[in-house]
C-alpha angles and dihedrals in degrees: 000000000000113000112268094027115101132191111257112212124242120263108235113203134212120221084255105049079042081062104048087050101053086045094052091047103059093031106123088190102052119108104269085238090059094050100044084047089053092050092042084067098032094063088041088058093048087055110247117138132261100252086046103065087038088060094043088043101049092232139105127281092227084059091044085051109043090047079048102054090031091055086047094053099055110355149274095284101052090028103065087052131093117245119239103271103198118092098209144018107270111248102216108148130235082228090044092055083044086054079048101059093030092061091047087053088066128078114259095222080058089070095045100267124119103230117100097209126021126265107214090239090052095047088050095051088046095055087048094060106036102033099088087046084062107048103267106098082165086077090044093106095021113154126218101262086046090071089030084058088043091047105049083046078066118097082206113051101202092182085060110094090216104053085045112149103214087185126055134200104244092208097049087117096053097048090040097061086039093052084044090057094055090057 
């Protein structure tokens, strides 16, 4: 063997894991990643080489490799998967997403802009540039699916013309953070 290559060893598949593979492999719902990952280890099984099924797969050998040595460490199941990318927990308040909604209940020509409804890219960039102000550094660099996530977990969807609130309770901002105190 030539020096800085090493033997690989063979994946060895249960009649389960064979399953999950097959399935994976003709599913025509799956996410394509699924399915290119399933035939990834398919092929390797079967025994052809890495640069092989990156030519056939129109895919690189480093991404062959890396599904391949990742299905051997801990298996087929949890190998065909992605990891969890994020390092922490995000800290967005629950005060912080009432701040959100609160802010899309009011209208935006209250605030000094000249639009009469929010556009979900105004109300993000609003949020950006006036959440540490008030209190919620978490939304400072809030992107605009951040606020679109904290808004549809909303019973009320303010940035939904139809579900638009024309009257407003004045003192929102005292009993919210009243009502935040208590939880």
């Amino acid at each position: 063997m030539a020096e800085g290559t090493f033997a690989r060893s063979r994946l060895v598949l249960t009649v389960k894991e064979v399953d999950l593979l097959q399935r994976l492999r003709q599913s025509r719902t799956a996410p394509v990643r699924d399915v290119q990952r399933a035939n990834i280890l398919w092929r390797y099984h079967s025994g052809e080489t890495i640069s092989k099924i990156a030519r056939e797969l129109r895919t690189t050998r480093v991404s062959v490799t890396k599904w391949v040595n990742k299905a051997l460490a801990v298996g087929v199941e949890v190998g065909i998967r992605d990891t969890y990318h994020r390092p922490r927990e995000p800290v967005i308040t629950e005060e912080a997403k009432a701040w959100v909604v609160h802010r899309a209940c009011s209208k935006p020509k209250e605030l000094g802009y000249a639009a009469e409804l929010w556009s979900r890219q105004a109300l993000a960039d609003h949020v950006r540039r006036h959440a540490a102000a008030a209190g919620h550094p978490s939304l400072s660099r809030a992107a605009k699916a951040t606020v679109q996530r904290i808004l549809v977990k909303q019973q009320l969807q303010p940035h939904k013309i139809r579900y638009y609130l024309e009257r407003r309770d004045p003192e929102f901002e005292a009993k919210m953070k009243e009502v935040m105190m208590v939880y």
